[in-house]
Rosetta silent file (secondary structure, phi, psi, omega in degrees, C-alpha in Angstrom):
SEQUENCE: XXXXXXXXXXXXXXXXXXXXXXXXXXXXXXXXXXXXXXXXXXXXXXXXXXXXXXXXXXXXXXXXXXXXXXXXXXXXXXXXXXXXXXXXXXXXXXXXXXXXXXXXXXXXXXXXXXXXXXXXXXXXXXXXXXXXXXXXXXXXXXXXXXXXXXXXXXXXXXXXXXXXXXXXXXXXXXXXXXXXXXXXXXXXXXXXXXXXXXXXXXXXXXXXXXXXXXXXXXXXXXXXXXXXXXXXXXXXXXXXXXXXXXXXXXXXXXXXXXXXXX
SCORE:     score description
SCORE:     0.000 S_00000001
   1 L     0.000  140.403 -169.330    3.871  -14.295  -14.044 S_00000001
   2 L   -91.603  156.459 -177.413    0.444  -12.549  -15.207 S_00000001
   3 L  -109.499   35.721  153.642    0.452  -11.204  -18.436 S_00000001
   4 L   -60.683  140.521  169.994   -1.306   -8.060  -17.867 S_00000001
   5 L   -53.468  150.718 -171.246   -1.042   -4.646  -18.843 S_00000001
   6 E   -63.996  138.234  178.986    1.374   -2.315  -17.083 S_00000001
   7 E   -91.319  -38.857  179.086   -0.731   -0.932  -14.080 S_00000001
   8 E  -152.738  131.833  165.003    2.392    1.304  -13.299 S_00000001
   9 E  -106.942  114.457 -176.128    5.347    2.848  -15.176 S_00000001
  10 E   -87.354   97.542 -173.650    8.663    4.081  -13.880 S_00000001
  11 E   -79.184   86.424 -159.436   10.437    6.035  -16.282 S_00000001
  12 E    15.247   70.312  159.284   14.103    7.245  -15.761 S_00000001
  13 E   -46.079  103.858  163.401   13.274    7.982  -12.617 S_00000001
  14 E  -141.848  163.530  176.039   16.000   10.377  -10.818 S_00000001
  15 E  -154.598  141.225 -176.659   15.908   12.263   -7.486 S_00000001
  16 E  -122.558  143.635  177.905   18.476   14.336   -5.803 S_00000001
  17 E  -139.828  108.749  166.649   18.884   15.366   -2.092 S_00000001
  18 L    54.436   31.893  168.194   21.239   18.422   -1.487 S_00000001
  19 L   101.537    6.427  149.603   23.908   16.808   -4.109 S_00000001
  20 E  -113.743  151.844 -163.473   23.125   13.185   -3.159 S_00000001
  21 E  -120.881  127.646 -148.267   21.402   11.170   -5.442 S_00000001
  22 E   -93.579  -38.829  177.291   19.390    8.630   -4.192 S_00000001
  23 E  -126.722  131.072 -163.458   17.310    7.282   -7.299 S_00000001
  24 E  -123.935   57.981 -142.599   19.298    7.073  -10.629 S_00000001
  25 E    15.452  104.067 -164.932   17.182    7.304  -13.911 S_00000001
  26 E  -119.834  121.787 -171.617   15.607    3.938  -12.024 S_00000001
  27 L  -151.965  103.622 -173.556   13.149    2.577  -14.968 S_00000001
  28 L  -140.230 -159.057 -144.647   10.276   -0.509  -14.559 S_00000001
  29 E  -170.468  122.170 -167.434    7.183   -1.722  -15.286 S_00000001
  30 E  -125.835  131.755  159.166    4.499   -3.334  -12.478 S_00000001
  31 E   -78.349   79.292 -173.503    1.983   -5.840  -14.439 S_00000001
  32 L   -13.560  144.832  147.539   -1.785   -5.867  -13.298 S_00000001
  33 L    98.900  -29.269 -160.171   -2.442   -9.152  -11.592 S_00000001
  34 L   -69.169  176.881  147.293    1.384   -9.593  -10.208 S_00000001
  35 L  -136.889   75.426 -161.972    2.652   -9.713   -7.362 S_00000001
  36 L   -36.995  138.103  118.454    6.340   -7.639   -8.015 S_00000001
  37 E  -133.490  167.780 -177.211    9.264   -7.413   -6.032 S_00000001
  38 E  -114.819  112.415  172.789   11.788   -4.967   -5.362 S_00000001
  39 E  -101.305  161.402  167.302   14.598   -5.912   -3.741 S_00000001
  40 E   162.132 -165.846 -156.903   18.470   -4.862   -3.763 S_00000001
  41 L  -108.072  159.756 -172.229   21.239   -4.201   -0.712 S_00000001
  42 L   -58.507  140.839 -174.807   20.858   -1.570    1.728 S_00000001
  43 L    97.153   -7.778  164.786   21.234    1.980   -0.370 S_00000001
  44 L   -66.973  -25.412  175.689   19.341    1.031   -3.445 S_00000001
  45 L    82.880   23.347 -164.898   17.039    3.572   -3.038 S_00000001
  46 L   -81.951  -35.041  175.557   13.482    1.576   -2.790 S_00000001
  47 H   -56.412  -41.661  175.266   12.064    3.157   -0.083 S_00000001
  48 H   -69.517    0.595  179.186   12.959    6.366   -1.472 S_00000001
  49 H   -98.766  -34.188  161.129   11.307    5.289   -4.823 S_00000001
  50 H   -60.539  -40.293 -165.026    8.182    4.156   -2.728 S_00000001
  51 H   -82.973  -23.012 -168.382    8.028    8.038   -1.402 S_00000001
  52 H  -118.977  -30.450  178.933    8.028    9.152   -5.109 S_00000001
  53 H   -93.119  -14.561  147.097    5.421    7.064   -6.735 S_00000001
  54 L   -66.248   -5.626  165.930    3.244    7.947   -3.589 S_00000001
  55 L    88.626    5.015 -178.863    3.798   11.055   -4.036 S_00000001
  56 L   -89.210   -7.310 -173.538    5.535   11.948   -0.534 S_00000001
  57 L  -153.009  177.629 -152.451    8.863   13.440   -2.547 S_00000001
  58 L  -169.214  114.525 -172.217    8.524   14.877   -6.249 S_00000001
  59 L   -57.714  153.655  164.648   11.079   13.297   -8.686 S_00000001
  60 L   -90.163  -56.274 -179.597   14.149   15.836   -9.817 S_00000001
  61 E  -175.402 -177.523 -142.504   13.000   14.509  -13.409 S_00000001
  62 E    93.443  163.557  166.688   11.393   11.127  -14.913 S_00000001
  63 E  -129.017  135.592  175.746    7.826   10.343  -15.125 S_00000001
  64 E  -118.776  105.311  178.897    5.623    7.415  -12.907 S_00000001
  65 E  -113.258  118.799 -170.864    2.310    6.980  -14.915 S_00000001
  66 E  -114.769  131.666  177.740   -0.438    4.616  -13.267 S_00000001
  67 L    64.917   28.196  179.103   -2.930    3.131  -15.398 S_00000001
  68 L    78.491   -5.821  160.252   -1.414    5.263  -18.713 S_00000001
  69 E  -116.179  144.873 -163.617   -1.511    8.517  -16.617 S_00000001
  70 E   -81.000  122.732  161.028    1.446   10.460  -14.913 S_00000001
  71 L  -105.990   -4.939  166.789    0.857   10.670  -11.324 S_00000001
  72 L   -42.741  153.040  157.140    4.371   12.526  -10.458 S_00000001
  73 L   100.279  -19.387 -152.715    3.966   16.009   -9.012 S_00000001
  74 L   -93.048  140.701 -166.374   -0.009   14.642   -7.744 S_00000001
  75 L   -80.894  168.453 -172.099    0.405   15.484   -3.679 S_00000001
  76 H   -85.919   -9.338  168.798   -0.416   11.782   -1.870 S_00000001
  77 H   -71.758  -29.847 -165.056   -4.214   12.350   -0.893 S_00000001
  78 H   -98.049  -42.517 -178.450   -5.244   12.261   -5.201 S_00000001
  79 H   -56.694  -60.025  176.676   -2.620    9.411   -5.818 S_00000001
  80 H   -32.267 -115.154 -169.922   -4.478    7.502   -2.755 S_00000001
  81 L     3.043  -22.319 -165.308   -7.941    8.787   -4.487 S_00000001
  82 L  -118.184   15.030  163.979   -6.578    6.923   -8.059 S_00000001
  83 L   108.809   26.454 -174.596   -5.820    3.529   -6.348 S_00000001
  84 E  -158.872  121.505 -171.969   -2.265    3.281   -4.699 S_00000001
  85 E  -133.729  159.636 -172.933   -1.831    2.861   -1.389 S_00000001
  86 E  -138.072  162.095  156.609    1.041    2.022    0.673 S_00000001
  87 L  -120.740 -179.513 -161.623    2.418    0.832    3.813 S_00000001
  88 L  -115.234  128.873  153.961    5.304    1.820    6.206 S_00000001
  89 L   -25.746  -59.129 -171.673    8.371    0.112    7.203 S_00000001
  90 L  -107.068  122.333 -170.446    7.179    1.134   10.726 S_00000001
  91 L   -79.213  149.302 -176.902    3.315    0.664   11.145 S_00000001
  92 L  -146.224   84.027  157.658    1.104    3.611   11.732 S_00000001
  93 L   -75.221  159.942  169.987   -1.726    2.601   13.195 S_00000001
  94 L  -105.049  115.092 -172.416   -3.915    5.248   15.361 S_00000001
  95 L   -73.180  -41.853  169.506   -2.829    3.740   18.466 S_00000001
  96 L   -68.885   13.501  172.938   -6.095    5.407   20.849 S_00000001
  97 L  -142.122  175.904 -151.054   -8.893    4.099   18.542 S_00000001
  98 E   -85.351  138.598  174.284   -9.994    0.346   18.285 S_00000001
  99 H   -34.445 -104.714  148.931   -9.086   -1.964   15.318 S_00000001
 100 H    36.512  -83.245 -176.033  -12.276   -1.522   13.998 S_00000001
 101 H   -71.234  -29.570  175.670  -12.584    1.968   14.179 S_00000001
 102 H   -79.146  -23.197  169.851   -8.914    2.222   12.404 S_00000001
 103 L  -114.967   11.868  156.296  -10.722    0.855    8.996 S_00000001
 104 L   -78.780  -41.089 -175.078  -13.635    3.058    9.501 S_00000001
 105 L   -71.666   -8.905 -162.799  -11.705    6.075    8.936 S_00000001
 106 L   -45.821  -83.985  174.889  -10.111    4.655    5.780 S_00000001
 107 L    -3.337  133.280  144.875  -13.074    6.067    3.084 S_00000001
 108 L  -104.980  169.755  139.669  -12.431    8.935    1.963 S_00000001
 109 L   107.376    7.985 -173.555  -15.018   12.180    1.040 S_00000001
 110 L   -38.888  142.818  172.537  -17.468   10.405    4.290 S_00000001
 111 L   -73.246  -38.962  162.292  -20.658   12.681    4.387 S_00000001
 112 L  -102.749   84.980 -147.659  -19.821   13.036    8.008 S_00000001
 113 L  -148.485  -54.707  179.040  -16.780   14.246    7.636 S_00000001
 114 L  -112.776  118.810 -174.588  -18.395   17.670    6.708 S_00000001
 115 H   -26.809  -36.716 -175.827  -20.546   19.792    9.245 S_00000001
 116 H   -83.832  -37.416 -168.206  -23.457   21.132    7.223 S_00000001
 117 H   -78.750  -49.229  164.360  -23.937   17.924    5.742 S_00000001
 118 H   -29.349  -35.134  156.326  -24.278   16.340    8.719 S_00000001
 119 H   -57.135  -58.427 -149.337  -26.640   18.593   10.027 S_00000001
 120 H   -89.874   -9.067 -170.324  -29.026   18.953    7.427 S_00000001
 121 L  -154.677   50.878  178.469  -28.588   14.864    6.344 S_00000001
 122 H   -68.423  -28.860  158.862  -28.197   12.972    9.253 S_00000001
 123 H   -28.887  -70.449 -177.403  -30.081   10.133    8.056 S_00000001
 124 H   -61.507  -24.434  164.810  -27.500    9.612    5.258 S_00000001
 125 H   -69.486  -66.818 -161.848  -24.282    9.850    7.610 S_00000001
 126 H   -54.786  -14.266  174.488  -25.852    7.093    9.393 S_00000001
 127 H   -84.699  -45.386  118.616  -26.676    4.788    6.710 S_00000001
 128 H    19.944  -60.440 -164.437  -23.099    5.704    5.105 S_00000001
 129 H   -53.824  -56.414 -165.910  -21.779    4.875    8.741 S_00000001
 130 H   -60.122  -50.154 -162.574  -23.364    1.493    8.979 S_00000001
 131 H   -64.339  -35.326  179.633  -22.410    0.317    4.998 S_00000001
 132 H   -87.343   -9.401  134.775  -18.831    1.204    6.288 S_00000001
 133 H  -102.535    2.537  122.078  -18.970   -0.811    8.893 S_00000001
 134 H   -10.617  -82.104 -177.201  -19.931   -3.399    7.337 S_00000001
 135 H   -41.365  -51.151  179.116  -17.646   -3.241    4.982 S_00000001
 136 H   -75.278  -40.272  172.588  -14.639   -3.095    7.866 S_00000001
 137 H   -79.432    9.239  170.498  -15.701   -5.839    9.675 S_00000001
 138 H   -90.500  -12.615 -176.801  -16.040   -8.117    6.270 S_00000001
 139 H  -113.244  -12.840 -165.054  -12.367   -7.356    6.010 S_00000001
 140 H   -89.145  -19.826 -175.004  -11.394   -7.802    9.291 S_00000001
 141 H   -81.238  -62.297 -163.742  -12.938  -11.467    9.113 S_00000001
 142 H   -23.813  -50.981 -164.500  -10.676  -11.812    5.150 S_00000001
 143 L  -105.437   29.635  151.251   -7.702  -10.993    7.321 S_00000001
 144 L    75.867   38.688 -176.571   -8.460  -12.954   10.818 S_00000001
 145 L  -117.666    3.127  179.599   -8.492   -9.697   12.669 S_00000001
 146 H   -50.172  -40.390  174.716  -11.973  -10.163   13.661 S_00000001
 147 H   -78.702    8.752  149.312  -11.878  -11.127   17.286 S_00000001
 148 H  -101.673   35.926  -92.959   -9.784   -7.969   17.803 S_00000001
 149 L  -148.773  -36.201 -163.769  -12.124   -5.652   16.386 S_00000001
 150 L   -99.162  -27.779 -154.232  -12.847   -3.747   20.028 S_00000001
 151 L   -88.948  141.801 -176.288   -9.022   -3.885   21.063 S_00000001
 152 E   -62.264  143.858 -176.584   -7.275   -0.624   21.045 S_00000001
 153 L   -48.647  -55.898 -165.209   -4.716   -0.418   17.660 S_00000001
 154 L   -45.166  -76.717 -177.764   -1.608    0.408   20.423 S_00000001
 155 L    -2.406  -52.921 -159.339   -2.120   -3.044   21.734 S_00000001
 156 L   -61.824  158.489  172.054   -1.577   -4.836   19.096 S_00000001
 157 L   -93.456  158.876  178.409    1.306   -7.104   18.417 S_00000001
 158 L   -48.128  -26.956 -170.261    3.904   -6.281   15.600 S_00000001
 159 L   -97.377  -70.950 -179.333    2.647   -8.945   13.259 S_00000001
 160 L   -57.146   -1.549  155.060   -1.201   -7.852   13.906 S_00000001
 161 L   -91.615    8.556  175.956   -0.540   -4.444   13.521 S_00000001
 162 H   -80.806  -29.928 -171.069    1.366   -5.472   10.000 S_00000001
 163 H   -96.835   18.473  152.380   -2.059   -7.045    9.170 S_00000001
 164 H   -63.559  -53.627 -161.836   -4.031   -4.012   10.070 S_00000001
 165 H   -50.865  -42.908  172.659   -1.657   -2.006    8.153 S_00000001
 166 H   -76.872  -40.053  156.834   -2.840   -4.192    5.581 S_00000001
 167 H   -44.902  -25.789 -164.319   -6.825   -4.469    6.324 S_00000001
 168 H   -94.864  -19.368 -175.596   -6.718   -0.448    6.201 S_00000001
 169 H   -75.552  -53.256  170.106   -4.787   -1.045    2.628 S_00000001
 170 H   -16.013  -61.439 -165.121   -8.015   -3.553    1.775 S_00000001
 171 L   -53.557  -28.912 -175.387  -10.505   -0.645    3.323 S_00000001
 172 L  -105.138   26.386 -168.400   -9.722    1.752    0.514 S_00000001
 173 L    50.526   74.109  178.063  -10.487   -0.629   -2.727 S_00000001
 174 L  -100.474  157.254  168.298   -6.937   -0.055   -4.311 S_00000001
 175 L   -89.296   -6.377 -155.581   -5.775   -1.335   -7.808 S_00000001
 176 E  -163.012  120.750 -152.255   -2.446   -1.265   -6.493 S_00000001
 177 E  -121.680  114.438  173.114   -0.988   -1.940   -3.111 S_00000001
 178 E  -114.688  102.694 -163.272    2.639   -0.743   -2.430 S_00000001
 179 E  -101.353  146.386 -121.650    4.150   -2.662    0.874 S_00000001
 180 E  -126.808   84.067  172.342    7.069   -1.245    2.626 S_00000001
 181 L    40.610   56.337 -134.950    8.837   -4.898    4.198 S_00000001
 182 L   -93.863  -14.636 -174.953    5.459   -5.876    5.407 S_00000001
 183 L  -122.287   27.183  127.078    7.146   -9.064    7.493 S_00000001
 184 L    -7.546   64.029  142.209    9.645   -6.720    9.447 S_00000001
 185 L   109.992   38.017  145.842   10.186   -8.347   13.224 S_00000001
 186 L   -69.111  152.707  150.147    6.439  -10.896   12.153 S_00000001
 187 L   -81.237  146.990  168.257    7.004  -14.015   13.370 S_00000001
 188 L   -31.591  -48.547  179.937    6.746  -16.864   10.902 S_00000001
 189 L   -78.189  -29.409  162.468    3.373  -18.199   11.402 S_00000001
 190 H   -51.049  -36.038 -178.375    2.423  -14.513   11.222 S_00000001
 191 H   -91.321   21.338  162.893    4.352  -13.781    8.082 S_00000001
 192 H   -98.983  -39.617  175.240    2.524  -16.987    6.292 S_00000001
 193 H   -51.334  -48.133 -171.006   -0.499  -15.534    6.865 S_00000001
 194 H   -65.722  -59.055  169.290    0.315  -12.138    5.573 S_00000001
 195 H   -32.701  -38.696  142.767    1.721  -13.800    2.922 S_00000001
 196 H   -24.016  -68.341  179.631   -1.431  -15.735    2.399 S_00000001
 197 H   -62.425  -59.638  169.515   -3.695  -12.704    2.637 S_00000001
 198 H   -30.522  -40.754  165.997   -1.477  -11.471   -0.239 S_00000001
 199 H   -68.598  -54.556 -169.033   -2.140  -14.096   -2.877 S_00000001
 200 H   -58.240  -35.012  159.542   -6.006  -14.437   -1.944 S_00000001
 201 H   -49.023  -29.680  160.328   -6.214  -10.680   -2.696 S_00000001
 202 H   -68.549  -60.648  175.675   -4.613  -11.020   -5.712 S_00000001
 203 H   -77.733  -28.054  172.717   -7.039  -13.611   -6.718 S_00000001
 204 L   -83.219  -41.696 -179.635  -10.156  -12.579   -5.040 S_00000001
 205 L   -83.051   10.599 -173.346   -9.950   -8.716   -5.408 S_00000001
 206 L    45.110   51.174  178.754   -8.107   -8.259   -8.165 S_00000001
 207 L   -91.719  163.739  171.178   -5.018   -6.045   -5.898 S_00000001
 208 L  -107.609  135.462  145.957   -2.112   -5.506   -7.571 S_00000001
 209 E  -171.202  164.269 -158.669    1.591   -5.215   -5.478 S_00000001
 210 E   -95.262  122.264 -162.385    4.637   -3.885   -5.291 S_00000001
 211 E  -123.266   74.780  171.526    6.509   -5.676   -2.561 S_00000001
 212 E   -85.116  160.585  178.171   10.130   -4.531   -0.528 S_00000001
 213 L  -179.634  146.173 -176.509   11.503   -7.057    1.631 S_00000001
 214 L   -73.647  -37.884 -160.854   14.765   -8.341    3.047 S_00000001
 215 L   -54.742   92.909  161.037   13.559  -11.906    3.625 S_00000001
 216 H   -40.145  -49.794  178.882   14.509  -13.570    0.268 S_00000001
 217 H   -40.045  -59.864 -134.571   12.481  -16.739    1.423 S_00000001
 218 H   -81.958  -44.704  159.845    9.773  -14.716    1.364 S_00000001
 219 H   -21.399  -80.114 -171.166   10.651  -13.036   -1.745 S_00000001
 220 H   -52.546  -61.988 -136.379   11.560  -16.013   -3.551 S_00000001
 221 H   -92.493  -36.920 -172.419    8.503  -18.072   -2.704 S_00000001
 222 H   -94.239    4.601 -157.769    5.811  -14.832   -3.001 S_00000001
 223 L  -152.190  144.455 -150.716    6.713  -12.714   -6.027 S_00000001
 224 L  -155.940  105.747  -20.158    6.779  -13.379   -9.394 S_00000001
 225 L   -74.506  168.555  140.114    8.712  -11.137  -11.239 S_00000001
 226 E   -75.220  123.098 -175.205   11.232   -9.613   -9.545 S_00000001
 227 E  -115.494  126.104  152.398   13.028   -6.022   -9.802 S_00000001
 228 E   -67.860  140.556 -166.845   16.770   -5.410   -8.468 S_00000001
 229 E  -141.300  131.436 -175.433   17.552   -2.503   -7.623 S_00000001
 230 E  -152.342  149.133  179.629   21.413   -1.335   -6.653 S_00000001
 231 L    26.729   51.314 -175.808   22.642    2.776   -6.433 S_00000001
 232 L    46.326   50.196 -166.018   19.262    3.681   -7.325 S_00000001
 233 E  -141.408  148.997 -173.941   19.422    2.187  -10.816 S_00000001
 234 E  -100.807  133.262 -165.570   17.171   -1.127  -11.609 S_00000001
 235 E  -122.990   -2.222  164.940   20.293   -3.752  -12.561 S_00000001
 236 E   167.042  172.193 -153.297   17.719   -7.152  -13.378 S_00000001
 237 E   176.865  131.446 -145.134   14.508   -8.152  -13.431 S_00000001
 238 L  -178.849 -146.852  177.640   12.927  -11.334  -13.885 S_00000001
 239 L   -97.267  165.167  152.769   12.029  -14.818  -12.531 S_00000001
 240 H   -50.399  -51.912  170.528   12.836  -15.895   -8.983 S_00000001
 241 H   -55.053  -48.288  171.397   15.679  -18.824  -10.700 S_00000001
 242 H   -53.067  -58.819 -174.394   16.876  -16.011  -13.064 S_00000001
 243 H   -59.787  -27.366  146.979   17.252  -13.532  -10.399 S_00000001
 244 H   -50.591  -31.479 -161.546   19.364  -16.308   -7.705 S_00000001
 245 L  -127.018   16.130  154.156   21.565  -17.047  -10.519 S_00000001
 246 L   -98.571  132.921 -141.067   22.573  -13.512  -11.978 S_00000001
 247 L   -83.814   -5.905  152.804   26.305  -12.487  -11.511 S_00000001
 248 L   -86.115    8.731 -163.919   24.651   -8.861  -11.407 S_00000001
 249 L  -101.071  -55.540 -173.645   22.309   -9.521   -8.384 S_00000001
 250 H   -43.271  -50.825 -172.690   25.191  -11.876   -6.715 S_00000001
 251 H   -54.850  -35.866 -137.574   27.751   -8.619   -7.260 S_00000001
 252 H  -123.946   -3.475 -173.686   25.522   -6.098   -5.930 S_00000001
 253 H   -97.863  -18.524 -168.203   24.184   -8.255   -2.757 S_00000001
 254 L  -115.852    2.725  161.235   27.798   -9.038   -2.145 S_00000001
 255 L   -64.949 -174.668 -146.701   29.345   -5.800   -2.515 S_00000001
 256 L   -82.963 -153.316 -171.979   30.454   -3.620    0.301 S_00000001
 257 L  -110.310  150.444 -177.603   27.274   -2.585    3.042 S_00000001
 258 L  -121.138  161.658  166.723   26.063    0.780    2.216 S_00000001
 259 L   -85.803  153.336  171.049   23.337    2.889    4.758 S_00000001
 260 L  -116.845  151.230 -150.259   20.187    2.928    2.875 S_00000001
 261 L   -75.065   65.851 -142.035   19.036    5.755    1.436 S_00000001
 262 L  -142.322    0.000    0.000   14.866    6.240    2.352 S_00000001
């Protein structure tokens, strides 16, 4: 476990929808350098806790402060803009434009992006254009997406569009990565990779991330600490050995099945 400062804080966290309450003064701590996860039984409320520190829902009350500043209430383009990015349960790629071209778009504030400047400074979109793609095909070799580079997004198989999902996370420099069950219907040798790509990022780029996922192997073996999570409340937090052997994790994985809450 890295001993870094907290990159992001979750502070009695609660959110309500029409008289159900989904997150339940939910209160943690993400470490620079880690690689977290959050786990808990369907109805825990992570996804809907992902949606709130991204800024896609606006906490009923609590504070989420990244880097020592409160990003609740900030709409999800300026949290993106301050380093936290996410991924989807369900990938959302832009299926009509080419792998490639799907981590071009990433940048934000692109010079051609706005009409006058473009006119009057075409030079500088094109030089702009070129550094960024550069830049996307240096990531597309990191994550072994190179030789698809031309192939339409749509195309793609489930486990290469999880590691687009992820190349596009790469594409925006983040301090802080938050992924949404990133090895959801991968195959194995696919989810070793992703898993893979996950550590070296941690060590070459300095990412941070926040990890849900069902898979416990996966869990167990990539993330270091862990956070439980059970009726939108955090209920342990820990080691991988602590967290297998606490009679609240065992209670709340073996309680009855709930719908989850997202």
């Amino acid at each position: 476990m890295a001993d870094g400062h907290p990159i992001l804080e979750v502070r009695d966290v609660v959110k309500d929808f029409d008289g159900l309450r989904a997150v339940s003064g939910c209160s943690f701590q993400v470490k620079e350098g880690t690689i977290t996860g959050l786990i808990g039984p369907n109805g825990a409320g992570k996804t809907t806790l992902f949606n709130l520190i991204t800024g896609f829902l606006r906490c009923s009350s609590g504070q989420i402060l990244f880097d020592g500043k409160r990003i609740d209430g900030l709409p999800p383009h300026q949290v993106f803009r301050r380093g936290v990015v996410r991924t989807f349960q369900i990938p959302r790629e832009l299926k009509r434009m080419t792998v490639l071209e799907n981590l071009m778009v990433v940048p934000s504030d692109q010079i051609g992006e706005n009409l006058l400047k473009a006119w009057l400074l075409p030079w500088a979109v094109s030089r702009q254009e070129k550094d960024t793609q550069e830049k996307a095909l240096d990531i597309l070799k990191y994550t072994n997406l190179f030789a698809l580079r031309d192939e339409y997004a749509g195309n793609l198989s489930t486990g290469q569009k999880r590691l687009l999902e992820f190349s596009r996370a790469l594409m925006s420099e983040p301090w802080l990565v938050l992924l949404d069950e990133p090895a959801a219907g991968v195959n194995p040798s696919l989810m070793n990779e992703l898993a893979d790509h996950i550590v070296r990022a941690v060590n070459d780029l300095g990412v941070t991330f926040l990890v849900i996922e069902h898979d416990m192997n996966l869990v167990m073996r990539l993330c270091d600490p862990i956070i439980v999570m059970s009726d939108g409340v955090t209920i342990a937090e820990g080691s991988p050995e602590s967290i297998q052997q606490d009679p609240k994790v065992l209670e709340a994985y073996l309680g009855y099945g709930r719908n989850e809450r997202t």
